[in-house]
VMD Tcl script that builds the backbone (N, CA, C; Angstrom):
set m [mol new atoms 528]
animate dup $m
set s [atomselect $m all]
$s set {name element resname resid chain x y z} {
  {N N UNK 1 A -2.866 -1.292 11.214}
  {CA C UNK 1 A -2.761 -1.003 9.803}
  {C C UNK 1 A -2.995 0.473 9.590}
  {N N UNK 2 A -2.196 0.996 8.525}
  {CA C UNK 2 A -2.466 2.383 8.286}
  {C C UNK 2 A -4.464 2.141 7.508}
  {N N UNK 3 A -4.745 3.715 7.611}
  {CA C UNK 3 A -6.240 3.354 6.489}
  {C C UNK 3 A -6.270 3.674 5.274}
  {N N UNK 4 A -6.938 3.280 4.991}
  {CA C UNK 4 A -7.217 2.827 3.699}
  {C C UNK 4 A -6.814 3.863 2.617}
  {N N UNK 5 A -7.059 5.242 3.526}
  {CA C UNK 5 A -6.844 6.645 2.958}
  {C C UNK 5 A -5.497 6.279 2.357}
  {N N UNK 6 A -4.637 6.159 3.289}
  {CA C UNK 6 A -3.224 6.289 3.863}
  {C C UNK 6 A -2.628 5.191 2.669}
  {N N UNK 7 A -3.118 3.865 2.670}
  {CA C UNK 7 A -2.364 3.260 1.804}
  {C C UNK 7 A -2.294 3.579 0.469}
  {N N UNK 8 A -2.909 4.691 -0.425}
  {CA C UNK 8 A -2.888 5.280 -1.433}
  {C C UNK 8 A -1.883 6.349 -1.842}
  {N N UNK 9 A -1.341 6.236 -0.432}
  {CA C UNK 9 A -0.164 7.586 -0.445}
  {C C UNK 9 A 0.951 7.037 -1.527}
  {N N UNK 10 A 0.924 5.586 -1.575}
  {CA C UNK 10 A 2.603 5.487 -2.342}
  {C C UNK 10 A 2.344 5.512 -4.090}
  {N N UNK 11 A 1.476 5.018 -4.413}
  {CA C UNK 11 A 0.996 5.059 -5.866}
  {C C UNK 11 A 0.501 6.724 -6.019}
  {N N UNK 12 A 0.270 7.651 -5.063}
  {CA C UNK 12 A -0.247 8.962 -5.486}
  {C C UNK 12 A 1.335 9.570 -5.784}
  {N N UNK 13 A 2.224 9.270 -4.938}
  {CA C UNK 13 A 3.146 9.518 -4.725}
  {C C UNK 13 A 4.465 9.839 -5.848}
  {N N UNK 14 A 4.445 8.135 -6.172}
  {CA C UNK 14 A 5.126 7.746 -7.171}
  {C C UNK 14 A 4.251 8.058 -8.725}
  {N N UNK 15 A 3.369 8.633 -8.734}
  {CA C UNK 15 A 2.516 8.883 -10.077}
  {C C UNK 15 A 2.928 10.471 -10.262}
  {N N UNK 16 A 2.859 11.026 -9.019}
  {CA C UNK 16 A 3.893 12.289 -8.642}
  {C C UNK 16 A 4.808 12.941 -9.487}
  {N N UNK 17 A 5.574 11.955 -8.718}
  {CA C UNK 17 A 7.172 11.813 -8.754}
  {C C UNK 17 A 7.706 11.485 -10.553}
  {N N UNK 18 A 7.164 10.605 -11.188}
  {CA C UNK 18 A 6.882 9.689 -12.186}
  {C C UNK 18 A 6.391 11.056 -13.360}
  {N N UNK 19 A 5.201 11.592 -13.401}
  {CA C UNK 19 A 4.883 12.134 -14.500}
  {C C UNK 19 A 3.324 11.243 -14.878}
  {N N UNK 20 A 2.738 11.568 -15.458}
  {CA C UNK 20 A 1.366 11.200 -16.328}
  {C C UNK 20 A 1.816 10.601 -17.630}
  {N N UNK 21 A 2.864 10.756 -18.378}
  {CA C UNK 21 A 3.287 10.081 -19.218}
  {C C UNK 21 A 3.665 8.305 -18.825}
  {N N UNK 22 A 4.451 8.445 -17.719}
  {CA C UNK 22 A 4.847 6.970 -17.327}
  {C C UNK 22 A 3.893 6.395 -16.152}
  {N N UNK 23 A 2.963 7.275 -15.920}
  {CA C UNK 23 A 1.923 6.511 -15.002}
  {C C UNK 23 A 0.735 6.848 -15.536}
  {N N UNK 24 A -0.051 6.493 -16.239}
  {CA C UNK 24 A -1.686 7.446 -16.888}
  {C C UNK 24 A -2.213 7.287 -16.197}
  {N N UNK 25 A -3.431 7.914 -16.024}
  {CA C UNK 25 A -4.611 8.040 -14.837}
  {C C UNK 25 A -4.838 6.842 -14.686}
  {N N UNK 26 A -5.651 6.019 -15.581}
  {CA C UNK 26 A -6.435 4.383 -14.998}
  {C C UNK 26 A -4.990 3.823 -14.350}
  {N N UNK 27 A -3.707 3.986 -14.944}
  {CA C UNK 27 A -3.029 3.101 -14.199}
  {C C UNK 27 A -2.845 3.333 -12.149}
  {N N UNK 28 A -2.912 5.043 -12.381}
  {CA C UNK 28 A -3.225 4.993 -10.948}
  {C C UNK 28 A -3.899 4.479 -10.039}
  {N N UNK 29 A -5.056 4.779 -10.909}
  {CA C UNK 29 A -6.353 4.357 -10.182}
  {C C UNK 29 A -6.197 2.610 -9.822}
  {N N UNK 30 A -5.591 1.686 -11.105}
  {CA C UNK 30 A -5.432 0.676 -10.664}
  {C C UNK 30 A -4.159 0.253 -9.838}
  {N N UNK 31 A -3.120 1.029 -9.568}
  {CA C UNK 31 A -2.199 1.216 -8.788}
  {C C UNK 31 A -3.162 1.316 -7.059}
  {N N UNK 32 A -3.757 2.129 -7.321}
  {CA C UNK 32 A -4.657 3.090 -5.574}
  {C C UNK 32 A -5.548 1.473 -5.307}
  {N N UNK 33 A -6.166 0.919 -6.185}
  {CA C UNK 33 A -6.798 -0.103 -5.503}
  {C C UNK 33 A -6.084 -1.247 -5.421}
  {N N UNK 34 A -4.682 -1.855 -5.948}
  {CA C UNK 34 A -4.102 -2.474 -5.599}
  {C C UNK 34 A -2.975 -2.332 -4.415}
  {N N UNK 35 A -3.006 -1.158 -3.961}
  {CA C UNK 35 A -2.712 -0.569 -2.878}
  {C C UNK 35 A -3.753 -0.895 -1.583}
  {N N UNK 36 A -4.817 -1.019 -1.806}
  {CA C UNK 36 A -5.518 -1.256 -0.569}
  {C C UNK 36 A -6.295 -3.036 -0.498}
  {N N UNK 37 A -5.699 -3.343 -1.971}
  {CA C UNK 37 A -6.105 -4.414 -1.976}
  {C C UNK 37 A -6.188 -5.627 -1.088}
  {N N UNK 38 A -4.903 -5.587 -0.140}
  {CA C UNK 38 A -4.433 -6.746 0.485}
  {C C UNK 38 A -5.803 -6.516 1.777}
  {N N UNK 39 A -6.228 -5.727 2.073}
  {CA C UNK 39 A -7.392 -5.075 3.153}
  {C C UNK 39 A -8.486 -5.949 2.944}
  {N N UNK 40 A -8.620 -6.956 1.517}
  {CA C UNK 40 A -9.729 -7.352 1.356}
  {C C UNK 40 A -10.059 -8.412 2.432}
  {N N UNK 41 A -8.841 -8.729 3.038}
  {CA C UNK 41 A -8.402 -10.282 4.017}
  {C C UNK 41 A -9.426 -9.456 5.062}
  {N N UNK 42 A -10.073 -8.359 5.556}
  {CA C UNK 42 A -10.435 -7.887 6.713}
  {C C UNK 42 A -11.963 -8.404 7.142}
  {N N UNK 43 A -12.255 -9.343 5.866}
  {CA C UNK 43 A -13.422 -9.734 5.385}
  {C C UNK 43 A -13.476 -11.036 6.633}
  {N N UNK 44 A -12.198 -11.168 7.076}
  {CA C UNK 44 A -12.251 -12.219 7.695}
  {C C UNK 44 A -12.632 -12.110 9.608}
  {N N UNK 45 A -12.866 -10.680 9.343}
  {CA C UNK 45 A -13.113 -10.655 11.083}
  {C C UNK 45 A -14.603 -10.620 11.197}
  {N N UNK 46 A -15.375 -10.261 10.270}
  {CA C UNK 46 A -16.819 -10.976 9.845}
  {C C UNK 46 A -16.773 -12.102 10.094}
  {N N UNK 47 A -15.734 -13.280 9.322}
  {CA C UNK 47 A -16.072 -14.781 9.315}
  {C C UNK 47 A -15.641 -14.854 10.659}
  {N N UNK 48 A -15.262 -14.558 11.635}
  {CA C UNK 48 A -14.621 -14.669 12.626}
  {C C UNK 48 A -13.430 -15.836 12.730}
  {N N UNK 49 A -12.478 -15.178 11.982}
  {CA C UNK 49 A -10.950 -15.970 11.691}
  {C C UNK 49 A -10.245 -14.675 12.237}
  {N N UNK 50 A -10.506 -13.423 12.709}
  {CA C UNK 50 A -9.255 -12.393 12.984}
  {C C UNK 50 A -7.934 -12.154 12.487}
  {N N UNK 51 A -7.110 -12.447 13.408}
  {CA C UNK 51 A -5.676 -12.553 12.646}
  {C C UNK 51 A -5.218 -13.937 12.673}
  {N N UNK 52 A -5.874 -15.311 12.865}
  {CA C UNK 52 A -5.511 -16.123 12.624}
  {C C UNK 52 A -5.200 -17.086 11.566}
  {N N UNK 53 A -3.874 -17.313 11.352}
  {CA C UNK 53 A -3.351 -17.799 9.938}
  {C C UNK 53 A -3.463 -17.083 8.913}
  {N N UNK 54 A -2.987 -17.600 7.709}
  {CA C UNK 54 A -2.625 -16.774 6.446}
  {C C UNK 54 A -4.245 -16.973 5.503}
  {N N UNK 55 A -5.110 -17.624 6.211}
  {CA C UNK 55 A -6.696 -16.770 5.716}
  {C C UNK 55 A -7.489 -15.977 6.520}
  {N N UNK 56 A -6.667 -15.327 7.426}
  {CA C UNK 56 A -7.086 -14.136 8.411}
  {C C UNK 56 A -6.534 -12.701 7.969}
  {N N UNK 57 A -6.662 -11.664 8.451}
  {CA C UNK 57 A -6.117 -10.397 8.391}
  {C C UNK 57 A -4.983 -10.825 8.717}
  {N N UNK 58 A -4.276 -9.816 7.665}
  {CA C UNK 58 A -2.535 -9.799 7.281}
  {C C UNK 58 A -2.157 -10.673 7.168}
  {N N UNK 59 A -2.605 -11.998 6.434}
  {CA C UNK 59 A -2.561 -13.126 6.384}
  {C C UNK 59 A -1.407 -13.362 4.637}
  {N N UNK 60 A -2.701 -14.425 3.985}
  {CA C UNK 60 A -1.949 -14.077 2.602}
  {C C UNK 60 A -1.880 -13.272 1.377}
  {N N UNK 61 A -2.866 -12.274 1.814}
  {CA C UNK 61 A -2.976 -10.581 0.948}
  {C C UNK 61 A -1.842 -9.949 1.161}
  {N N UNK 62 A -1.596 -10.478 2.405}
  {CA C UNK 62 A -0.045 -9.105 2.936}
  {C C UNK 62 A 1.512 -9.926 2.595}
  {N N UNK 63 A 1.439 -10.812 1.809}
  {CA C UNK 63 A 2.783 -11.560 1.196}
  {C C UNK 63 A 3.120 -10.953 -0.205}
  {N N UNK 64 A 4.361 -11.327 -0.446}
  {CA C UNK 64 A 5.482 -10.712 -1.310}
  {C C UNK 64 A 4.724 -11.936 -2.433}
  {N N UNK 65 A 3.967 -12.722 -2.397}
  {CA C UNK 65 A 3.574 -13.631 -3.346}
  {C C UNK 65 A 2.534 -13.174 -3.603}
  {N N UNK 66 A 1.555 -12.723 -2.876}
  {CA C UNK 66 A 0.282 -11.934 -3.036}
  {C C UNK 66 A 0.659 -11.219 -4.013}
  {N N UNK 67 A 1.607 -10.246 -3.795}
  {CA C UNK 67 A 1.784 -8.622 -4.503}
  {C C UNK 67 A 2.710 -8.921 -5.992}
  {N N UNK 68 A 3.145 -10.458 -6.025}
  {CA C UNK 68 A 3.495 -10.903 -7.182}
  {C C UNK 68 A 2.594 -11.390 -8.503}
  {N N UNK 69 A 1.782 -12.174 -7.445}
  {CA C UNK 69 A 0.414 -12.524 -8.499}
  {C C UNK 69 A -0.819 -11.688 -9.094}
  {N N UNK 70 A -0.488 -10.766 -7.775}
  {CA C UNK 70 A -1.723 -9.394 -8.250}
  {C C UNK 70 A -0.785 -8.745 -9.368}
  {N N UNK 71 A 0.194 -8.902 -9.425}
  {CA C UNK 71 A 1.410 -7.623 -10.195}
  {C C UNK 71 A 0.664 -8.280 -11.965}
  {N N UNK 72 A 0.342 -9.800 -11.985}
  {CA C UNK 72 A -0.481 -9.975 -13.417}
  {C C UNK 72 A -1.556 -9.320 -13.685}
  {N N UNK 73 A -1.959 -8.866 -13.235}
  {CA C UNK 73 A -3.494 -8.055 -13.702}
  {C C UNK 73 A -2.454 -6.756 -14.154}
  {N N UNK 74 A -1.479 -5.838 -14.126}
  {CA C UNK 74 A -0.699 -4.525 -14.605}
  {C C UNK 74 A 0.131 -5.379 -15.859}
  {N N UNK 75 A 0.366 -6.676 -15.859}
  {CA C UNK 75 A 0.555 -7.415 -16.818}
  {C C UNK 75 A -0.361 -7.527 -18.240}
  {N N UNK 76 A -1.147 -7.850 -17.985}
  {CA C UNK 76 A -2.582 -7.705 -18.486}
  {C C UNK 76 A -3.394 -6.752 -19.239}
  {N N UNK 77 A -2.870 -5.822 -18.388}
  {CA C UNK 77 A -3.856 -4.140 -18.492}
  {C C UNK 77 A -2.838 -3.234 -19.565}
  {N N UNK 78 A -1.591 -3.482 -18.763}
  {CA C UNK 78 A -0.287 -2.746 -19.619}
  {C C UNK 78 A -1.049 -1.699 -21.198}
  {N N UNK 79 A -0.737 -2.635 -22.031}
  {CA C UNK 79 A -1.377 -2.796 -23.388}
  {C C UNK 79 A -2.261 -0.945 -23.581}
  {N N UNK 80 A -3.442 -1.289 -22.230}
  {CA C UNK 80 A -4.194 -0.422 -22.776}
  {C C UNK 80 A -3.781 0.858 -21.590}
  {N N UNK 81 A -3.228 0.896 -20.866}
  {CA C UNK 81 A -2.171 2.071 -20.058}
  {C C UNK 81 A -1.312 2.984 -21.179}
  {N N UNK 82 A -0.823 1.737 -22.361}
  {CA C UNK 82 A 0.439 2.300 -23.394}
  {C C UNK 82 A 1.742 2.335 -22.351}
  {N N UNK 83 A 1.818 1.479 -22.139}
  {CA C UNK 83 A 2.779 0.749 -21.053}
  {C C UNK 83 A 3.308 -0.380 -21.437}
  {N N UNK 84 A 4.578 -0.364 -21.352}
  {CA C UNK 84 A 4.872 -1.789 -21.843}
  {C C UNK 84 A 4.987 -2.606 -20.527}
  {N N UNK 85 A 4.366 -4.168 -21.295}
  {CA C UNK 85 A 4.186 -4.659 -20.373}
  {C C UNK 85 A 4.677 -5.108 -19.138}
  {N N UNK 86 A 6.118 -5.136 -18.987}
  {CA C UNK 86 A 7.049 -5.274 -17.586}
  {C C UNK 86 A 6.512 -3.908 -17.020}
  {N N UNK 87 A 6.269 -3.312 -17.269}
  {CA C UNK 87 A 6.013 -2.046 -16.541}
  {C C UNK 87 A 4.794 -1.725 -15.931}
  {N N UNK 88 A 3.776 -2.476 -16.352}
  {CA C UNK 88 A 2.581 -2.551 -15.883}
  {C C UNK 88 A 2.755 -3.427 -14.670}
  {N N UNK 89 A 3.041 -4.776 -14.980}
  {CA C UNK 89 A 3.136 -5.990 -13.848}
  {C C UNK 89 A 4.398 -5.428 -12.614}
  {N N UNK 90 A 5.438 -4.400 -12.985}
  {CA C UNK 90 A 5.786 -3.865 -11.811}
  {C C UNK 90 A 5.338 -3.002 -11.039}
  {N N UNK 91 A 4.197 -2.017 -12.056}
  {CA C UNK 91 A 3.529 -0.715 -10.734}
  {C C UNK 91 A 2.555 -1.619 -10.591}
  {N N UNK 92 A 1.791 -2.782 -10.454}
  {CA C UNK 92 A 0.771 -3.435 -9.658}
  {C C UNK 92 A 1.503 -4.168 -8.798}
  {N N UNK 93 A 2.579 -4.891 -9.071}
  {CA C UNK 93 A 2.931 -5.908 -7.921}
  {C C UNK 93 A 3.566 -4.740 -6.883}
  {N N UNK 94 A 4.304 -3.639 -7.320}
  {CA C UNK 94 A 4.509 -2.861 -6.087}
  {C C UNK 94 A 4.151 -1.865 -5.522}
  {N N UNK 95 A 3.264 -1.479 -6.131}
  {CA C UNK 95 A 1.362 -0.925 -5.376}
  {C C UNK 95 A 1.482 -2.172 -4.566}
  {N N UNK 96 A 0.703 -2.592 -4.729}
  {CA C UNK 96 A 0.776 -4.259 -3.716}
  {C C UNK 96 A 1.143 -4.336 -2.507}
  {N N UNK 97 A 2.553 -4.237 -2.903}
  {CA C UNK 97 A 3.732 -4.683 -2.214}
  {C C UNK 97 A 3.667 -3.194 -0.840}
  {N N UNK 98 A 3.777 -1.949 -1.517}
  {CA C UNK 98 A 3.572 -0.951 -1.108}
  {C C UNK 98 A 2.472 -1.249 0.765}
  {N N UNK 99 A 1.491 -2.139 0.640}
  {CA C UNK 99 A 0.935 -1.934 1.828}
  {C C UNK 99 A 1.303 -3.149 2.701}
  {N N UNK 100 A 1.749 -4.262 2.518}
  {CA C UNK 100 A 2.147 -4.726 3.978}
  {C C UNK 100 A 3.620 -3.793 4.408}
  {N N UNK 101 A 4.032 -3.945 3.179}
  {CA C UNK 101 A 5.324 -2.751 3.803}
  {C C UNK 101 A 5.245 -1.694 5.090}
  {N N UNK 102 A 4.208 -0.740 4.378}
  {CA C UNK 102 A 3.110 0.107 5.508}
  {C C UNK 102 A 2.859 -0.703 6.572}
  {N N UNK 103 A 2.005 -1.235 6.922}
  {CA C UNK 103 A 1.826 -2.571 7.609}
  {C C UNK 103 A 3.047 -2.899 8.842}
  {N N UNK 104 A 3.840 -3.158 8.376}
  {CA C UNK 104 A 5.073 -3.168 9.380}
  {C C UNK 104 A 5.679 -2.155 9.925}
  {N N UNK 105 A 5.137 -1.070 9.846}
  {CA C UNK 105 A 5.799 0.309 10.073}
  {C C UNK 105 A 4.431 0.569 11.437}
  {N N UNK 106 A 3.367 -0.297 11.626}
  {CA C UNK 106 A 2.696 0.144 12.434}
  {C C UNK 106 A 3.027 -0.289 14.039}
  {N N UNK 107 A 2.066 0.337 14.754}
  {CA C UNK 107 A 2.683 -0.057 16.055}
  {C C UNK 107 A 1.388 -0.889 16.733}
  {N N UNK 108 A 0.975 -1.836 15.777}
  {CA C UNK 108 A -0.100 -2.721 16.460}
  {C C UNK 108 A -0.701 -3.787 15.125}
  {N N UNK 109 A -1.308 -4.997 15.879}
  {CA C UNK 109 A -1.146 -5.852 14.707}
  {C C UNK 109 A -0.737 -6.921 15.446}
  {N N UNK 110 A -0.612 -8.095 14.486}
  {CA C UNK 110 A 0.036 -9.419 14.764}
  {C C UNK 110 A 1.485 -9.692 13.810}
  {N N UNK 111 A 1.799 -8.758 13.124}
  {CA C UNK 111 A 2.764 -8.080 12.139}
  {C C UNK 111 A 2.444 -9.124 10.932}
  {N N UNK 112 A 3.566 -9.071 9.725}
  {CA C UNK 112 A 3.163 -9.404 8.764}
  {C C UNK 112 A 3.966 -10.482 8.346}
  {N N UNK 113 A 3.719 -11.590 7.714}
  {CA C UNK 113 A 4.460 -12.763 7.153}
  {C C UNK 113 A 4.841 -12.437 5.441}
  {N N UNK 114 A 6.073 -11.524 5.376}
  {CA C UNK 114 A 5.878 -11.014 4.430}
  {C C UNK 114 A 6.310 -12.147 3.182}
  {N N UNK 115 A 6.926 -12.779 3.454}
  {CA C UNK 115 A 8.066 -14.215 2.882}
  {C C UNK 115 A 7.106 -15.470 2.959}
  {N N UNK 116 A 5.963 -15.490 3.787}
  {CA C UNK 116 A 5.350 -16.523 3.422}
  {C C UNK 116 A 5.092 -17.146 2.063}
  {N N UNK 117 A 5.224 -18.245 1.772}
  {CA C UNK 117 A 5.276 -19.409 2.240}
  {C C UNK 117 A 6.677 -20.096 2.268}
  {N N UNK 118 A 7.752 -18.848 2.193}
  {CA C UNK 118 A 9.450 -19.784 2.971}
  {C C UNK 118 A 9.593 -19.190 4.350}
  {N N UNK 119 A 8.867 -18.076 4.814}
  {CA C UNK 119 A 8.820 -17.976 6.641}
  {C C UNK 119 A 7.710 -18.220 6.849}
  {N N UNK 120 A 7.774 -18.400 7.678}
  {CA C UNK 120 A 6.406 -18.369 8.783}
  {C C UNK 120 A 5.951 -17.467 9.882}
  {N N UNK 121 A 7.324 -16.965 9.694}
  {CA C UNK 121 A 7.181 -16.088 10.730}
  {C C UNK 121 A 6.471 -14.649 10.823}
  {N N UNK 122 A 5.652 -13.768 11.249}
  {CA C UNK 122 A 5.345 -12.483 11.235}
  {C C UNK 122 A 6.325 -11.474 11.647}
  {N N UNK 123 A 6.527 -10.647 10.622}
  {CA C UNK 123 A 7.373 -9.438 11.178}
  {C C UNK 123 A 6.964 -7.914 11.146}
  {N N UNK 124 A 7.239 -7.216 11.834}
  {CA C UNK 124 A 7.272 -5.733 11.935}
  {C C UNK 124 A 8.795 -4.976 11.825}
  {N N UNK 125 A 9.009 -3.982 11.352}
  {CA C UNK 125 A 10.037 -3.162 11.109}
  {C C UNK 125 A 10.464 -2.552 12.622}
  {N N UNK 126 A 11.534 -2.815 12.649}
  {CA C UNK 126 A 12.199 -2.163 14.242}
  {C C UNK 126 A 11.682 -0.734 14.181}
  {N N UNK 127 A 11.314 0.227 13.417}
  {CA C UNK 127 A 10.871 1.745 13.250}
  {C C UNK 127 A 9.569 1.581 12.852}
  {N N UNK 128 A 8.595 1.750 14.101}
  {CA C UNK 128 A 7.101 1.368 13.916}
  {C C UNK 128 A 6.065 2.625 14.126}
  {N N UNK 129 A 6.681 3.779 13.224}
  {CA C UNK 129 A 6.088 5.193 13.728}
  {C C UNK 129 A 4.639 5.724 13.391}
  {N N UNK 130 A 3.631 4.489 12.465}
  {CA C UNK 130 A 2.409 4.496 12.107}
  {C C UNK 130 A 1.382 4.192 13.376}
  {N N UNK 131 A 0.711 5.126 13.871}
  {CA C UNK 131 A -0.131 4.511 14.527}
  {C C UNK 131 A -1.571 3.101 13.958}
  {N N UNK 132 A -1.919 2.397 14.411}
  {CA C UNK 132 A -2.811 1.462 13.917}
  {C C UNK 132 A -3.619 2.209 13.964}
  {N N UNK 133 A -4.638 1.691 12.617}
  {CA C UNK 133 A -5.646 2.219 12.657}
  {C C UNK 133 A -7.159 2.019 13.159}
  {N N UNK 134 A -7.980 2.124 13.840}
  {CA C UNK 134 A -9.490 1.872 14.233}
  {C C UNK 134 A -10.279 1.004 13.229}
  {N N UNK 135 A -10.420 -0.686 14.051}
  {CA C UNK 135 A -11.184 -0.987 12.250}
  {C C UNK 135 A -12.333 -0.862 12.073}
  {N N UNK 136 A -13.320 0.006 13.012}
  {CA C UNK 136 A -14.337 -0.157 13.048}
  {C C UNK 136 A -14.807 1.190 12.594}
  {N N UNK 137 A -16.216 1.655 12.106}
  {CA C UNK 137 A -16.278 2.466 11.062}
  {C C UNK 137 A -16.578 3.769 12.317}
  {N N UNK 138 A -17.010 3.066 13.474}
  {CA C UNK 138 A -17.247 3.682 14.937}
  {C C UNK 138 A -16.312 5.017 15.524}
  {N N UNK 139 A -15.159 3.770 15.863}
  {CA C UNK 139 A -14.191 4.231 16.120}
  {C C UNK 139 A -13.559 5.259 15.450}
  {N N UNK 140 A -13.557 4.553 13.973}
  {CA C UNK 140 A -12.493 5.397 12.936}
  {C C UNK 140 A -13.203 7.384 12.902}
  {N N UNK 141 A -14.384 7.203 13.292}
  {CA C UNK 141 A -15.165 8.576 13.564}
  {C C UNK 141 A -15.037 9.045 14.556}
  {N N UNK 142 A -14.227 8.413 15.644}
  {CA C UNK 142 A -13.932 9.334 17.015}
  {C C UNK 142 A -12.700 10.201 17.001}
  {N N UNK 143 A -12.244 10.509 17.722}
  {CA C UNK 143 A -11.044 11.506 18.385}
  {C C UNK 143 A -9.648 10.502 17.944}
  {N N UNK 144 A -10.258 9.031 17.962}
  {CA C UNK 144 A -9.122 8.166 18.026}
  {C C UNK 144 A -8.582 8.337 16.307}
  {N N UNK 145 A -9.512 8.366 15.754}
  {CA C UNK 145 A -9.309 8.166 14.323}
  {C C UNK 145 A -8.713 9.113 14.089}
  {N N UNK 146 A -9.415 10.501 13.965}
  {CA C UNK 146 A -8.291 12.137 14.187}
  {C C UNK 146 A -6.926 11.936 14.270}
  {N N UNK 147 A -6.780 11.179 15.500}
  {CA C UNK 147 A -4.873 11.291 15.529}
  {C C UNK 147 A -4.793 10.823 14.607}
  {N N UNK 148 A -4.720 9.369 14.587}
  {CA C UNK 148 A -4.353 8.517 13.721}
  {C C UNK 148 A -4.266 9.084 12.018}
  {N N UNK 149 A -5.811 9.825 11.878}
  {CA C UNK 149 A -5.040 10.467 10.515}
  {C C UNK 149 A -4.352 11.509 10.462}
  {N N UNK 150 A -4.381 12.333 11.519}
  {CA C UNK 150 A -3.075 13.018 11.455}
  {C C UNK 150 A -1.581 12.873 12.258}
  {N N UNK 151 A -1.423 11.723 12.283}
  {CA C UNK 151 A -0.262 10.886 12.761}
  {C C UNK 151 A 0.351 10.441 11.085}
  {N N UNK 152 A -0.919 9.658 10.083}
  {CA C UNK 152 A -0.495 9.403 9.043}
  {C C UNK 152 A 0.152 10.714 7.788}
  {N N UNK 153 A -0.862 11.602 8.612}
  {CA C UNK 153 A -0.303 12.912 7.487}
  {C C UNK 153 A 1.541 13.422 7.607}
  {N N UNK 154 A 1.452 13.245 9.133}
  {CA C UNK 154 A 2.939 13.850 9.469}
  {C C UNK 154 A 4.098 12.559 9.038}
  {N N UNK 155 A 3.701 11.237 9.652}
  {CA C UNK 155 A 4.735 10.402 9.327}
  {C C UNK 155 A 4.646 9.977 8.091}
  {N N UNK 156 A 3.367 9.712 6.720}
  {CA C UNK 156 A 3.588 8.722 5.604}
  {C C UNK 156 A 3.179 9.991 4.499}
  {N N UNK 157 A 2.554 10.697 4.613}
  {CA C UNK 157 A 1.846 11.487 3.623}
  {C C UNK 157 A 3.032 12.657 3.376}
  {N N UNK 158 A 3.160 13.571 4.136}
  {CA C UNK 158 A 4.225 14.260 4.381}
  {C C UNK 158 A 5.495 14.429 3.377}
  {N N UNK 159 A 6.562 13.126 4.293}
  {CA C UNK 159 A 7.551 13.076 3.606}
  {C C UNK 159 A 7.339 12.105 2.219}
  {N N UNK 160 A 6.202 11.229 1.764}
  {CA C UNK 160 A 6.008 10.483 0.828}
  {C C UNK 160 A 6.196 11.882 -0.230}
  {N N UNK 161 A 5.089 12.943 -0.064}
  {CA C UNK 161 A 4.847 13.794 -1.453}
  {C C UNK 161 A 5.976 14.812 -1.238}
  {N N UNK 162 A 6.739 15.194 0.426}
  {CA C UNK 162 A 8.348 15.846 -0.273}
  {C C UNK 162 A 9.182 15.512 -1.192}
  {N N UNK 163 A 9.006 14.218 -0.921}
  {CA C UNK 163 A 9.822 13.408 -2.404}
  {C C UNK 163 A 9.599 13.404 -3.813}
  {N N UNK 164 A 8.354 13.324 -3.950}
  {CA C UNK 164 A 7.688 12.975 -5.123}
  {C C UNK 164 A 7.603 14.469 -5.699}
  {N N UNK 165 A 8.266 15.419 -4.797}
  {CA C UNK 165 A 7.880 16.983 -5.384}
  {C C UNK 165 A 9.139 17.090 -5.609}
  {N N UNK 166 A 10.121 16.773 -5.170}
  {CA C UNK 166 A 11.476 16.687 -5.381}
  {C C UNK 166 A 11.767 16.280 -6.436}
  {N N UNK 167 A 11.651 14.824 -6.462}
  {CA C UNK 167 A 11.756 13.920 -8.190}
  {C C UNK 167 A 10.668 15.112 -9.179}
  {N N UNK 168 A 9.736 15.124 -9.052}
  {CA C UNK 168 A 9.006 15.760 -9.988}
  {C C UNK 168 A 10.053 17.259 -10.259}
  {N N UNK 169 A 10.012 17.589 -9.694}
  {CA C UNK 169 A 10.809 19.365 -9.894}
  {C C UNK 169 A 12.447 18.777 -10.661}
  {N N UNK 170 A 12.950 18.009 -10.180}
  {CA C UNK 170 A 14.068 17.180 -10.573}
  {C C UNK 170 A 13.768 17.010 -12.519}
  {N N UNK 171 A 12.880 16.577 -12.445}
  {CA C UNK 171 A 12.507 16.245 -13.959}
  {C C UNK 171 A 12.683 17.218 -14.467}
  {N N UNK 172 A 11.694 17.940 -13.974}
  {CA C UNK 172 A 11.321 19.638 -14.962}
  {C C UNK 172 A 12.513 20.372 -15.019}
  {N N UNK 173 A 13.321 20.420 -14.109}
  {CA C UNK 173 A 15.064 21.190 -14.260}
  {C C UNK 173 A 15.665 20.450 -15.592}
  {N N UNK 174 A 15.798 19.060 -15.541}
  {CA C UNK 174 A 16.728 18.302 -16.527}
  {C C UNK 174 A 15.605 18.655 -17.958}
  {N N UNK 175 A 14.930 19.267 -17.757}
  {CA C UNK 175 A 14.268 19.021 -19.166}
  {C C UNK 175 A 14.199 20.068 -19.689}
  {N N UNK 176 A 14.645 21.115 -18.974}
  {CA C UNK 176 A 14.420 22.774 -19.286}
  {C C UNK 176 A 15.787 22.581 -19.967}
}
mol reanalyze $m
mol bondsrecalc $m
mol representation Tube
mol addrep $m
């Protein structure tokens, strides 16, 4: 899995790209934690379930149904964003959605059942250029972690905010 840092890149991104008018701060903020939300499943290598089944890591946090049902709370909230409400329930469900996506781009894992409950199957993206990340708070403080976040800077962070500087500058031309 990318960390935790890392999965915040697409809601920083797209809030970017987007403007403060169509994304307001709390909505980020609730964008950034529904972005790392699906991570909460990690709770499960405590219970000692690991990656087994869809109440293990990358289990059913990391489904397209997960990131649908969380997408009601931006449903919900909309209102006080000044967001109308389809627009709320889409930047939460795809914040959401945003990290098993990530997720499959890594190169370690048991990959992700993103279609659960009509597959079963776990998948990863044939282009797996994220290194996994260290889940231990140990590790994540060694040399190993280092690459890894700067593996995430070059492959997800990088070209995420070239874009979002692009669209953003894009705006400001059409508006001049």
């Amino acid at each position: 899995m990318p960390t935790i840092l890392t999965h915040v890149a697409v809601p920083i991104a797209a809030a970017v790209a987007l403007g403060w008018r169509r994304i307001p701060r709390w909505a980020l903020l609730a964008g950034m934690a529904a972005a790392v939300a699906p991570d909460l499943d990690a709770i499960a290598f405590k219970l000692d379930m690991g990656y087994g089944g869809m109440t293990g890591h990358r289990g059913f946090t990391h489904t397209l149904l997960f990131a649908l049902l969380l997408g009601l709370v931006g449903l919900a909230l909309a209102p006080r964003w000044n967001m109308p409400r389809w627009a709320g329930y889409a930047w939460i469900a795809l914040c959401t959605l945003s990290h098993p996506l990530l997720d499959m781009m890594t190169n370690g894992g048991a990959g992700i059942a993103l279609l659960w409950p009509l597959d079963q199957a776990h998948h990863f993206f044939a282009w797996r250029p994220i290194e996994v990340s260290p889940i231990s708070l140990r590790r994540f403080l060694s040399w190993r972690g280092a690459q890894v976040l700067r593996n995430e800077a070059v492959v997800v962070w990088a070209p995420l905010m070239a874009v979002a500087l692009l669209v953003w500058a894009a705006r400001r031309v059409r508006k001049a």
